[in-house]
C-alpha positions as a printed NumPy array, in Angstrom:
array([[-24.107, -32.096, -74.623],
       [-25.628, -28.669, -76.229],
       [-28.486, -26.945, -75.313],
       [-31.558, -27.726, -77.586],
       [-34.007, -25.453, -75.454],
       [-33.384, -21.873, -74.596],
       [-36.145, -19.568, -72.59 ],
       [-36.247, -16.035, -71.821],
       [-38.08 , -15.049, -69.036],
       [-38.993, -11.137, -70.112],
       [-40.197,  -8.247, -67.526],
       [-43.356,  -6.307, -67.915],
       [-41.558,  -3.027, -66.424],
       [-37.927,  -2.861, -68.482],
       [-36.511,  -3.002, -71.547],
       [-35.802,  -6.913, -72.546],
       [-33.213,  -6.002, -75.4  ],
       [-30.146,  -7.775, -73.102],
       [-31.988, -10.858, -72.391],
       [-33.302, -10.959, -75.638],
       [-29.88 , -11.088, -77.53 ],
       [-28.161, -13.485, -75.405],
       [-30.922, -15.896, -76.043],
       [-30.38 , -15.436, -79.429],
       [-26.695, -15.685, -79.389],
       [-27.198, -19.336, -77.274],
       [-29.837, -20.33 , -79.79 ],
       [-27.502, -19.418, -82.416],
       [-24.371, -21.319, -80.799],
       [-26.239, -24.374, -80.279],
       [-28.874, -24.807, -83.14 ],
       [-31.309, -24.301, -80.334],
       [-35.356, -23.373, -80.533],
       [-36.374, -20.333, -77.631],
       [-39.349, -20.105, -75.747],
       [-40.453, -16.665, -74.   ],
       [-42.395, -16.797, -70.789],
       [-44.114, -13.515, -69.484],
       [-46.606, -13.2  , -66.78 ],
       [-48.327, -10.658, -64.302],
       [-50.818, -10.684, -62.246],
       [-53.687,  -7.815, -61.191],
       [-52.876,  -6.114, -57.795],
       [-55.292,  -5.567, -55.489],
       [-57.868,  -2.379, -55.4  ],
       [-56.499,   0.527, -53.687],
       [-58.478,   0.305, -50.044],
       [-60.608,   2.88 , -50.315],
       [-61.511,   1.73 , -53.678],
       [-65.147,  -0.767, -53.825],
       [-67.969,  -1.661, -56.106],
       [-68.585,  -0.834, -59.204],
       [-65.459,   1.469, -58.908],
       [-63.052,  -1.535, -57.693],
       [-64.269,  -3.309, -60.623],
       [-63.61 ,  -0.62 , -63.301],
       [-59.766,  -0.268, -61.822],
       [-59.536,  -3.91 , -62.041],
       [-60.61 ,  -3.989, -65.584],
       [-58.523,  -1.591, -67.012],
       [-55.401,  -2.949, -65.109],
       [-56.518,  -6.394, -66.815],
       [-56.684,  -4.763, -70.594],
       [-53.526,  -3.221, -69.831],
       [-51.069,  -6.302, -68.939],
       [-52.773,  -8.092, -71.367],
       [-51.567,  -5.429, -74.033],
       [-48.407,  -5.51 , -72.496],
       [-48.286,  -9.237, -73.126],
       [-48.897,  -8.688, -76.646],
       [-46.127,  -6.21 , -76.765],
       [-43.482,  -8.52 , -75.345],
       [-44.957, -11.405, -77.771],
       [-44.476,  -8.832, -80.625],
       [-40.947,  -7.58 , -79.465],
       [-39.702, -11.876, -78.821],
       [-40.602, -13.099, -82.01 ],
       [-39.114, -10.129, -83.891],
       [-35.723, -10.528, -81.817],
       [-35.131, -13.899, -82.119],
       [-37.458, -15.675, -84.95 ],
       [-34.473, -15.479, -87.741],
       [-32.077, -16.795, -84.628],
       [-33.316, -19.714, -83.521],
       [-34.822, -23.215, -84.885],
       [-38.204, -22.591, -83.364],
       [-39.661, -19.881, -81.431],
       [-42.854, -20.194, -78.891],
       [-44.301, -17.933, -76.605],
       [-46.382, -18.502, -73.278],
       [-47.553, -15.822, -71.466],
       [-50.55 , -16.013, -67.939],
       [-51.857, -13.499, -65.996],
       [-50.539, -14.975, -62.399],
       [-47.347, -13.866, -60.622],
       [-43.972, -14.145, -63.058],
       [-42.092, -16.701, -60.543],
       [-44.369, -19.372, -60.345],
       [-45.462, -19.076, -63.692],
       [-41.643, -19.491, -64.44 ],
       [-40.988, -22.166, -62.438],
       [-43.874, -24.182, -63.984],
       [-42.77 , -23.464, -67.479],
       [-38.997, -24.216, -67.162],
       [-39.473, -28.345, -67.454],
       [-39.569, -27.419, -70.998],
       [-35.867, -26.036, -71.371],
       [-32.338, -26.473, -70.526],
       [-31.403, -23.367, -70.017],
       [-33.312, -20.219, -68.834],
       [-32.22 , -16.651, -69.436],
       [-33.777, -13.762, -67.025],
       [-32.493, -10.242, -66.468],
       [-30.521,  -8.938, -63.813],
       [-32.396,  -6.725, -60.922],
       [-30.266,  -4.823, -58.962],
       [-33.001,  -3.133, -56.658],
       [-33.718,  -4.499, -53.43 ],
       [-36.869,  -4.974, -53.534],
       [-38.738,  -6.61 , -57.436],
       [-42.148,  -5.891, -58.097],
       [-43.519,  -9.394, -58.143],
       [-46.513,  -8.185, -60.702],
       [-43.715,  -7.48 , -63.079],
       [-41.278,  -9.71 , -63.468],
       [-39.375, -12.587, -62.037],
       [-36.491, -12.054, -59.412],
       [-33.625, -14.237, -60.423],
       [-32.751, -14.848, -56.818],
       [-36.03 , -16.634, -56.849],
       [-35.694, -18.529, -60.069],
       [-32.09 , -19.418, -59.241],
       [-32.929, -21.245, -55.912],
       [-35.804, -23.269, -57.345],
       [-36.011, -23.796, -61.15 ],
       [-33.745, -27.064, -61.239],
       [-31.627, -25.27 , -64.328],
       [-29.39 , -23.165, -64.931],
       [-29.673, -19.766, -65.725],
       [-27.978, -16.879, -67.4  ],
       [-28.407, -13.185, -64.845],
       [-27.942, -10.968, -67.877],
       [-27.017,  -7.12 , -66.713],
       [-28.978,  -4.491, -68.55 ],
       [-25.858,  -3.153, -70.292],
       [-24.592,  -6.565, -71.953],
       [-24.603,  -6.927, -75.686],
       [-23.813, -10.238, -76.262],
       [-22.915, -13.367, -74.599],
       [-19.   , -12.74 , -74.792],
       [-16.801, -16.196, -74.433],
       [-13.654, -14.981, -75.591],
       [-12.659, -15.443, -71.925],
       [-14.802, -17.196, -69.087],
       [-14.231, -17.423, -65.278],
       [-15.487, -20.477, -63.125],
       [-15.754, -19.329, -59.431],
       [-15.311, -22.121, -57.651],
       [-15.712, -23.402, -54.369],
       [-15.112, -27.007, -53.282],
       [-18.915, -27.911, -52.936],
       [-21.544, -29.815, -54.937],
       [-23.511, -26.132, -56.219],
       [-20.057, -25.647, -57.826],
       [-19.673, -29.103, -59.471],
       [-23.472, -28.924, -60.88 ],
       [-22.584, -25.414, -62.102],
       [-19.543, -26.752, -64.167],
       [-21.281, -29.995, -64.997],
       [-24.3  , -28.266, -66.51 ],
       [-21.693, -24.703, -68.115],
       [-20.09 , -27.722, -70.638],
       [-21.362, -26.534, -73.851],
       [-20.359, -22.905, -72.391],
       [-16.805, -23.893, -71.217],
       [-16.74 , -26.186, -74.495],
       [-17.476, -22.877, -76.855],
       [-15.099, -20.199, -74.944],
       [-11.604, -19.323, -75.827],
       [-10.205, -19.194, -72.86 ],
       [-11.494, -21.06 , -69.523],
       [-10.237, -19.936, -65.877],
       [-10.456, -21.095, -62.611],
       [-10.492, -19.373, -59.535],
       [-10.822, -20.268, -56.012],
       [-10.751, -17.624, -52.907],
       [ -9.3  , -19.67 , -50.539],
       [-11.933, -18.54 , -46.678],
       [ -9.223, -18.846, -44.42 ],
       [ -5.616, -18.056, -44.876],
       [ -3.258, -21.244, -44.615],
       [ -5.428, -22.411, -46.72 ],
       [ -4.294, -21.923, -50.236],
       [ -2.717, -25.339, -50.492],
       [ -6.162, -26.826, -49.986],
       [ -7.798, -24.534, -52.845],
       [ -4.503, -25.123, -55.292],
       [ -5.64 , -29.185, -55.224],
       [ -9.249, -28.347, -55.881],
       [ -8.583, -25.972, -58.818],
       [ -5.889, -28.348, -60.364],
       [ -8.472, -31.106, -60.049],
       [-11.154, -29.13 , -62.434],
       [ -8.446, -28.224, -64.478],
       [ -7.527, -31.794, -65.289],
       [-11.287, -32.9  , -65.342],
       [-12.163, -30.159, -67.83 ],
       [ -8.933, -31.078, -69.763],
       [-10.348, -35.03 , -70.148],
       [-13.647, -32.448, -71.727],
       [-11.301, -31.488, -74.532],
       [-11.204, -28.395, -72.53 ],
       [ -8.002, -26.442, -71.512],
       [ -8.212, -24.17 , -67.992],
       [ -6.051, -21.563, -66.529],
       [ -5.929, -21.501, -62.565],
       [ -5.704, -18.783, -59.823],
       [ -5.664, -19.094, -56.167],
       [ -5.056, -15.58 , -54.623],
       [ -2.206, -15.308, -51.891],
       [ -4.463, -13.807, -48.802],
       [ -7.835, -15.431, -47.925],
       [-11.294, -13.373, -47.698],
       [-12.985, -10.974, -49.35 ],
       [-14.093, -13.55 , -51.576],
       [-16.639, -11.276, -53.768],
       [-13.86 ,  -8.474, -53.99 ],
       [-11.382, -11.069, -55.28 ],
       [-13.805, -12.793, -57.909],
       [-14.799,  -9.36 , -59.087],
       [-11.261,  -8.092, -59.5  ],
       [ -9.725, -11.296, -61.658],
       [-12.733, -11.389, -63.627],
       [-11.441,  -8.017, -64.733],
       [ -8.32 ,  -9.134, -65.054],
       [ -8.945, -12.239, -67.231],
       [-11.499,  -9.854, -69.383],
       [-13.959, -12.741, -68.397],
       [-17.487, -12.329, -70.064],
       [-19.221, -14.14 , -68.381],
       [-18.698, -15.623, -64.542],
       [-19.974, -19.46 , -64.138],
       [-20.675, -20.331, -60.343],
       [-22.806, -22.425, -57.899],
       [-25.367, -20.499, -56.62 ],
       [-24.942, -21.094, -52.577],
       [-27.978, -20.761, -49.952],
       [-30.017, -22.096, -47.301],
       [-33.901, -21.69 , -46.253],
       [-34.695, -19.794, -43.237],
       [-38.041, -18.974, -42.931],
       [-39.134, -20.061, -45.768],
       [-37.273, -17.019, -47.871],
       [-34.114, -18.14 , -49.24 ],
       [-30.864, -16.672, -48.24 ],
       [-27.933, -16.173, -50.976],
       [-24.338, -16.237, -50.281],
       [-22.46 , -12.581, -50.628],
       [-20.859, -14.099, -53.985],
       [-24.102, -16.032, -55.514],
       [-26.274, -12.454, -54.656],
       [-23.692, -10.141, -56.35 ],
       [-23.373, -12.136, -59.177],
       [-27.55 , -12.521, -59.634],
       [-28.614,  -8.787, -58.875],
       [-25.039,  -6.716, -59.356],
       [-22.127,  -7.937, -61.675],
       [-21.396,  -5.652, -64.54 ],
       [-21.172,  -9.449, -66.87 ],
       [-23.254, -12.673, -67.14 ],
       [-23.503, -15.109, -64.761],
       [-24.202, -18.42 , -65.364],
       [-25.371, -19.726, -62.088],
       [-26.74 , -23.501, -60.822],
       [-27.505, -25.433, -58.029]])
């Protein structure tokens, strides 16, 4: 299994360089076409704003995302045209996140940009936590900083439930193409390492009937689960973290685990996250 169809999902309000070149290096890997999805929407007049006024504000907010659009369509193709197989572009003046979530039937993978803030501008681009929760793929959270999709060394966070056996399932052709694979499990409550020591030798020996050899690690002490994941990732030099992306619906807003939210607004690497 390889991916065949890679999209970018590109912000109105940041530089897209990151995202940008680690679609290109999976298009690259894989013999893959891209497709680059941007979208925003007009706000709302200002309150006091009406008539003929309202309707020049709205205007001139409509000229300029649809400039903006151009722009990004400009700055895609000349990114990743000479990477990839085929390159196409869709872009809609609506909210990002539903325009996202309409568009991502078409690919295998989807690659979006970290946002670290608490709160996204919804005009202006799509908030992975969103996308992550409700797309149906997986995605690549690329930090702002990366400069490549590094998979010299790889870390699969795992934890003994079905998000983390979709997330390895559908990482293959990531695990597949890295150098060196590791598994880690936090165990939640101490006494039980023995328990987490099964699950990680399990993966190991299901990856290994994948033609693919895995390290494991089960820390000594329980908790502190995002601490821990953070601080072997440094030690294995991983690149990129792979993970199940772990939540529940409660009032209709979707609430992340500690681990799946660090790793989709605040991890310093990729994650490749999946549900």
């Amino acid at each position: 299994m390889d991916y065949k169809t890679v999209m970018v999902g590109l912000a109105l309000d940041r530089p897209n360089d990151a995202c940008l070149r680690v679609a290109g290096d999976i298009a690259e890997r894989f013999g893959a076409r891209i497709i680059g999805v941007a979208a925003s929407d007009l706000r709302p007049p200002m309150y006091f704003a009406e008539g003929d006024f309202a309707q020049k504000l709205l205007d001139e907010e409509a000229a300029a995302i649809e400039n903006r659009l151009s722009e990004l369509e400009a700055e895609f193709r000349a990114s990743v045209e000479r990477r990839a197989t085929a390159v196409e572009w869709r872009s809609a003046r609506t909210l990002p996140v539903p325009y996202m979530l309409q568009q991502v039937r078409a690919a295998d993978i989807l690659v979006i940009g970290a946002r670290s803030e608490t709160l996204v501008d919804p005009n202006a681009a799509p908030d992975p936590r969103d996308l992550v929760m409700q797309a149906g793929r997986p995605l690549i959270v690329v930090p702002s900083a990366v400069q490549w999709l590094d998979l010299r060394s790889v870390l699969i966070a795992w934890k003994d439930v079905r998000e983390a056996r979709r997330a390895v399932f559908d990482a293959l052709p990531i695990l597949a193409a890295a150098k060196e694979v590791t598994i880690a499990e936090v165990p939640e409550q101490d006494g039980r390492r023995a328990d987490a020591l099964s699950h990680v030798a399990d993966v190991a020996a299901w990856l290994h009937g994948h033609g693919i050899a895995a390290n494991t690690v089960v820390p000594e002490k329980a908790g502190g689960v995002t601490e821990q994941i953070e601080k072997i990732a440094a030690h294995v030099g991983a690149g990129a973290v792979i993970a199940g992306a772990y939540g529940h619906s409660r009032f209709r807003e979707w609430v992340l685990s500690g681990v799946t939210r660090y790793l989709a607004t605040d991890s310093r690497r990729c994650a490749f996250l999946s549900r």
